[in-house]
N, C-alpha and C positions, 0 to 999 in steps of 0.2 A: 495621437497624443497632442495635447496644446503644450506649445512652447512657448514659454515665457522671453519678454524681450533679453536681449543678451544672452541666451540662453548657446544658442548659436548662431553664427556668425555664417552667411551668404557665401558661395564662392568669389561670387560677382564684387562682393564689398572687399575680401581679403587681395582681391584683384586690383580693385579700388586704390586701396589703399598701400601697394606694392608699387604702382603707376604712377601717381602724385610725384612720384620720384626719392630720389636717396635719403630726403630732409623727414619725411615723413614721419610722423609721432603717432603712438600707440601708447596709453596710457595704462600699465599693466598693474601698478599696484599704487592705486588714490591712496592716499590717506586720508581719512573721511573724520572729518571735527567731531571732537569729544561732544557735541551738545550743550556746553556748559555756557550758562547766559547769564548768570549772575557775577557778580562781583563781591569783593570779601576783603576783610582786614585781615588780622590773626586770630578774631573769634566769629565776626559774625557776618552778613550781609551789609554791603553799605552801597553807594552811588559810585560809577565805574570813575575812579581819577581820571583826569587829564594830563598828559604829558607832563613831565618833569615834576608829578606830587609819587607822593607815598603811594606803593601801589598798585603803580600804573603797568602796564604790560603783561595781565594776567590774563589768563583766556580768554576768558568774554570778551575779553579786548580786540580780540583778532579772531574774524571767521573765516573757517576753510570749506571743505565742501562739505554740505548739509547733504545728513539723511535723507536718503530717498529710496524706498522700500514700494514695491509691488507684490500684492498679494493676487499667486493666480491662477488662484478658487479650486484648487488641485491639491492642498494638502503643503504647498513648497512658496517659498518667498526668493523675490529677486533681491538682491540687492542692485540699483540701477546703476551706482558709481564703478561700483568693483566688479560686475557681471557676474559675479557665486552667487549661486541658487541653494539654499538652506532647506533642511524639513522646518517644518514651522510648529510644530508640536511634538517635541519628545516626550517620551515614557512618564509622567509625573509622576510615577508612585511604581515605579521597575526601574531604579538605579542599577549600574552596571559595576563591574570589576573594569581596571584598563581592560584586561587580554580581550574579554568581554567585549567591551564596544569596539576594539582594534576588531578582534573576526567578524563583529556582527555587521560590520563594513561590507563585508564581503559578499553578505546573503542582501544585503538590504535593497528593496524596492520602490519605488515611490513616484508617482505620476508618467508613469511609464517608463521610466529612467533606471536602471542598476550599478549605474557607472559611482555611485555617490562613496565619500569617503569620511574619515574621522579629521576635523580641520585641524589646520598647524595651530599654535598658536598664536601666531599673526594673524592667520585668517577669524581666529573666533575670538581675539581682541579688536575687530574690525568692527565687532556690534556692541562694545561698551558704550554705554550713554552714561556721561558723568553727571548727571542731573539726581542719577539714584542716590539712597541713602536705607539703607536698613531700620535706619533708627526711625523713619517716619513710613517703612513699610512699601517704599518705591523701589520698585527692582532698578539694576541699573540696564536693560534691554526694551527696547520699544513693544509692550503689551498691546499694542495696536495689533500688531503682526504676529509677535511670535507667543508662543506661550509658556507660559512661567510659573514655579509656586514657591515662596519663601519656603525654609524646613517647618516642618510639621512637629511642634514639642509635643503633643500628644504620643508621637510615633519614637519620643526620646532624642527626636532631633533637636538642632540648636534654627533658629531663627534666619542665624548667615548660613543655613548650610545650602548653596544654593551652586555648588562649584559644579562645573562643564567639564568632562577630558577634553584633553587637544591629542592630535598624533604625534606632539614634539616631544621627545623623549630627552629628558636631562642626562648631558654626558658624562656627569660626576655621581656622586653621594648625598645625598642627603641625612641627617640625623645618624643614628647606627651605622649608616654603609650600604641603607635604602635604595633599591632602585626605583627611579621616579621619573614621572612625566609632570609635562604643566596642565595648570587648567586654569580658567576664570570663574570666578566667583559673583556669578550676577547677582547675585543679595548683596555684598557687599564690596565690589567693585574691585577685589583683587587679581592680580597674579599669582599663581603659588606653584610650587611644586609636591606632586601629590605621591604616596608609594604605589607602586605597582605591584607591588609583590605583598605577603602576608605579614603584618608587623606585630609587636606587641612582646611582654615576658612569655616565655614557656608553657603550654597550656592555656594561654589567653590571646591569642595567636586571634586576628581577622584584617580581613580584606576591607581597604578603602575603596567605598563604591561613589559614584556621582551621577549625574544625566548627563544624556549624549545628545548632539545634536547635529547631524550630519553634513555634509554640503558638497557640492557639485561644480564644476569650472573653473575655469582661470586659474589655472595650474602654475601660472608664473605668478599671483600674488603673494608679496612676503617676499620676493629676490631682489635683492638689493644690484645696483650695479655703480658703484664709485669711482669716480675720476679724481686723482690729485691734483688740483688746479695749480699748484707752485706758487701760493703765493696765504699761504698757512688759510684755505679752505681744503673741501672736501664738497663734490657734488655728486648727488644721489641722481643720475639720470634716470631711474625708475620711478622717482619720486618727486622729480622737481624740484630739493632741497638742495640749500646749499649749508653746510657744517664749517666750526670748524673743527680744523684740524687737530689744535691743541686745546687740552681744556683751560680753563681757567686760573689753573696752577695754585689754588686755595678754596678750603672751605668756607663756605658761607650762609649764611642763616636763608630761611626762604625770603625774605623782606629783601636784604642785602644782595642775593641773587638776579631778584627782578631788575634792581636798578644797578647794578652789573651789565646784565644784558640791553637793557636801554641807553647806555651810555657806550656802547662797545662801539667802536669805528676797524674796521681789518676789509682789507685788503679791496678801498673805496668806497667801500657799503656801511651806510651806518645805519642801516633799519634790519637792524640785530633783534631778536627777541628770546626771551624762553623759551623751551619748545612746550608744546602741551603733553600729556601722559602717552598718545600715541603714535607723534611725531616725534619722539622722544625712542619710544619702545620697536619703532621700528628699524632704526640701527642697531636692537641687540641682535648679538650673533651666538644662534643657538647653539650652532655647533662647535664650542667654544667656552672653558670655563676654567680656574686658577686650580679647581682639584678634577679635573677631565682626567678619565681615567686612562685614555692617550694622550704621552708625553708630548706628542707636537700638536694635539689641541689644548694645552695648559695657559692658560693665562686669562685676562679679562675677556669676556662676552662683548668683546666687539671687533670689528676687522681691523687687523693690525696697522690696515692706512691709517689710522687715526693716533693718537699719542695719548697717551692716561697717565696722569701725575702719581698713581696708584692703583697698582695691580685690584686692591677689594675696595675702590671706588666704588658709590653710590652718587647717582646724579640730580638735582631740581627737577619736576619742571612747572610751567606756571600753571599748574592745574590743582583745584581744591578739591581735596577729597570728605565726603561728606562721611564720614562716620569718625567724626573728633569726639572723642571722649570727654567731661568736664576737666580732665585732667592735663588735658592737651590744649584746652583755653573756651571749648564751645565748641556749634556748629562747624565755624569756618576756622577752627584752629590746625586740620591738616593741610598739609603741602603733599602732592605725590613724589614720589622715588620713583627711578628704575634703578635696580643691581645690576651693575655690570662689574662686582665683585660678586661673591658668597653672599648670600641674604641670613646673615646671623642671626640667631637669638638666644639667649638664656632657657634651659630646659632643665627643670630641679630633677636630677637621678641620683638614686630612683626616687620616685614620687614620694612626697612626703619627708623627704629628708633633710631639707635646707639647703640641700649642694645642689647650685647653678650652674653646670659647664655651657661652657657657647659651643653651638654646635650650627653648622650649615644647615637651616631649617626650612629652607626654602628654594634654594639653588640659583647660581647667579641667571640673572634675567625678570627676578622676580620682579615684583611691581605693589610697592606700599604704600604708608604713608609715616609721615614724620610731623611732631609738632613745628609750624614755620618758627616759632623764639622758641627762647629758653636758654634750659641747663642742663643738659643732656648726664651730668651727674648726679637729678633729682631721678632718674632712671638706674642707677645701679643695677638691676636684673631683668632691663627692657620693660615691655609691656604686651599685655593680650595673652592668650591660652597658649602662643609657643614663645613668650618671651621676646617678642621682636625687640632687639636691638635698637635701642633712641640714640642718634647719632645727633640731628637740628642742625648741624652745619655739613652740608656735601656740597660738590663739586658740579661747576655749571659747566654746558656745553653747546653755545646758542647756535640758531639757524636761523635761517631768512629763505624767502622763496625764489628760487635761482630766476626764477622771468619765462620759465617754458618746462613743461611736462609729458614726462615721456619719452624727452627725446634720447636719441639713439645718440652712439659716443663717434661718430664721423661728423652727425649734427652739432654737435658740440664743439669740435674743431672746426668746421668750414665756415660755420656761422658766423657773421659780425660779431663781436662781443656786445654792441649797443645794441643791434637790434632786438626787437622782440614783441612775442604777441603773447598776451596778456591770458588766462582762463578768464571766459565771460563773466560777468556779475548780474545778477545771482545764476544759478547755475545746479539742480534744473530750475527753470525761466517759466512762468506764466503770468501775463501775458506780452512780455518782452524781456528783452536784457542789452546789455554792454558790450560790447568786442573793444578792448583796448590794445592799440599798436604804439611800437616806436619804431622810426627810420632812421639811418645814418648820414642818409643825404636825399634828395630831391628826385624825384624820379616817378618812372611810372608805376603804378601800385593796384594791385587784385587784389579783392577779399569776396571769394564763393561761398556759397553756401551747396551741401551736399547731404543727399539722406542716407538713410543708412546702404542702400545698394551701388551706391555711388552713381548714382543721379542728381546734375548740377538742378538747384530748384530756385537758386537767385545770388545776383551778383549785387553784393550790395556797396563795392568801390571798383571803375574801373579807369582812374584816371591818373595824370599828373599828380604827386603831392609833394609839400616840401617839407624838408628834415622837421621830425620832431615828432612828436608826442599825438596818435591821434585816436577818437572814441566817435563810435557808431553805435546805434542802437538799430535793434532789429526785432521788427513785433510779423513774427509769422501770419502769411494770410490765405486761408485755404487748406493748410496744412494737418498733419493727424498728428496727433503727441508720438515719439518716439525719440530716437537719435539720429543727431545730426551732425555733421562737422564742416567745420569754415577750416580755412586756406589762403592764407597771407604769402599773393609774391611780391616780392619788391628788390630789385635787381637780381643779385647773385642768393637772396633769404627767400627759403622756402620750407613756410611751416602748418602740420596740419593741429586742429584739436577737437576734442569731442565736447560735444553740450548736451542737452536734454530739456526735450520741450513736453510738458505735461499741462493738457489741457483742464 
């Protein structure tokens, strides 16, 4: 069987990297950048502001770790950042029932592999590319790689029916009293929650089917691990993030949001920002919801370290969602949501009658969009085929990037608070990149470089330096594309991180 990189991990490397010592980082769930490169007003495409204009701090503005996808030639794709190995072609035209794709898990084989599973929904919001748009026929998933088909209206389908099951199962209701799972919707870049079970009046009774698309590894992706820093953050040691604590304690329009979070100064850090749709979507907490059908998992979709000004909160964040209706202003008139209340909507029952009850039509966690202005009372009955609820002003919740990924929560205390070493730039690198450090004081300072088995292959500092801020560049020579990791000592700071070099 050929294994794909990351696929598995050496004893010799897990050896490796146990030895390095206590400080040691392992990077278990990237968050990996929406793709979104443009920039936007509240209808259309414009030039990305510069600090302190209208604007400014929307995605494109800030990059995280780029896509980087290996296809390999077996039927399965790597993901390189997150180590899950996906099928790379589902069923195009054999949609499943949930129960369906949940047991067909169990039989499924695929490059020699049977271990494969139905993904959570973190892990299969891991491959949204915000770059899609339905309205212009671009899937929101990388068609280099994987394979896709918008719905087929010849077949009576709609255009967006393009939704995925996940294995995360919503702990509440939905609509009627539905039991529901999530899914994404690669046609048209949602979150939703879908029934599981047979819906419909009396004799009209059918099953919601969708494509599946399997995946493999890293079993800790999607686990959150949060630390209360005492001083109104919150950091995601799995993630690198730093939150905060509280939100923003008022609604606000998308526009008003952004420059919200660029002006935020807490707790010494003032390179605050919005989060994007899945640096955002990755502190919801699935198991977790205001109508959870156990009474001590009742409340907001998120871990209660954190504080929400309202239980059926919905939050920004600076990510544009491309399927705005002219009604919502143009192209670039969405903003995304996450629910981390109920994702309401308006549903006329019964059909044809004029009577709109709001009904939870999507289950908190969902992932939408909202016009960024307005009047959310030129919506009286929401909008779209379940009525989604037009709110235009929700609640912000900024982050920043705590300075180190992965690390373990002993790492986190022992560590200097100033020190720290940087993820390289770019990252994967061809044909060089960045290592940026900062020291707390003068001293003598290592920076290795290691492959993937834990073999030293170059030392690229191993001298005196003095306090302060420092960047190395590193162009591999001799070397084969794969993973590597460098290792910053400098007095009592000892930290490892992972890069990726593709030739």
């Amino acid at each position: 069987m050929n294994k794909p990189m990351l696929a598995v991990f050496p004893i010799t490397l897990l050896m490796f990297l146990a030895g390095i010592g206590s400080n040691a980082a392992s990077q278990d769930y990237p968050i990996i950048d929406t793709g979104q490169d443009l920039c936007f007003d509240t209808s259309n495409v414009i030039s990305c502001p510069q600090p302190g204009n209208l604007f400014y701090g929307q995605d494109a503005q800030y990059q995280g770790i780029q896509f980087s996808f290996q296809d390999n030639g077996d039927g399965t794709v790597t993901d390189l950042n997150s180590g899950l190995m996906w099928q790379q072609m589902p069923q195009l035209y054999n949609k499943k029932t949930f129960n369906e794709a949940l047991a067909g898990a169990d039989t499924f084989s695929l490059a020699g592999c049977n271990d494969w599973r139905l993904p959570t929904i973190k892990e299969l919001y891991s491959l949204i590319d915000s770059r899609g748009s339905s309205m212009t026929l671009t899937p929101y998933i990388d068609t280099n790689y994987f394979g896709f088909r918008f719905g087929d209206t010849t077949m009576g389908e709609r255009v967006i029916d393009g939704q995925y099951w996940s294995g995360t199962r919503y702990v509440g209701f939905t609509m009627n009293g539905d039991s529901t799972a999530f899914g994404v919707n690669f046609a048209d870049g949602r979150i939703k929650g879908y029934p599981t079970e047979p819906v419909g009046p009396p004799g009209s009774e059918f099953s919601m089917t969708a494509f599946v698309r399997y995946v493999r590894g890293n079993a800790n992706y999607g686990i959150n691990n949060f630390v209360d820093n005492s001083d109104g953050t919150i950091t995601d040691l799995s993630t690198g993030l730093m939150w905060q604590k509280n939100d923003n304690g008022d609604t606000l329009n998308w526009v008003d949001a952004l420059a919200y979070a660029e002006n935020l100064t807490l707790a010494g850090h003032d390179d605050w920002r919005l989060p994007n749709a899945k640096e955002l979507q990755s502190i919801v907490d699935y198991t977790r919801a205001p109508d959870a059908a156990i009474s001590s998992q009742q409340g907001p979709a998120i871990d209660p370290i954190f504080n929400v000004s309202e239980t059926e909160s919905w939050y920004w964040t600076n990510t544009t969602l491309l399927e705005s209706p002219p009604e919502f202003g143009g192209p670039g008139g969405s903003g995304i949501y996450v629910t981390f209340g109920q994702a309401f909507g308006w549903m006329e029952v019964p059909p044809g009658s004029g009577n709109h009850v709001r009904l939870n039509v999507h289950g908190a966690g969902a992932q939408r969009g909202d016009p960024k202005v307005g009047d959310p009372n030129a919506f009286p009955i929401g909008f779209g085929p379940q009525g989604d609820e037009i709110r235009i002003y929700n609640y912000v919740r900024c982050v920043r990037d705590a300075g180190s990924v992965g690390i373990n929560q002993n790492e986190s205390q022992n560590t200097p608070s100033k020190c720290s070493l940087q993820q390289n730039y770019p990252n994967p690198f061809n044909p060089e990149t960045t290592i940026t450090f900062s020291i707390t004081k003068s001293g003598q300072v290592t920076l290795k470089i290691y492959n993937s088995i834990g073999e030293q292959v170059a030392t690229l500092i191993g001298q005196y330096l003095p306090a302060g801020s420092h960047q190395i560049k590193w162009q591999p020579s001799g070397l084969s594309s794969g993973i590597y990791y460098y290792t910053l000592n400098a007095d009592s700071y000892n930290q490892t991180k992972k890069m990726i070099y593709l030739k």
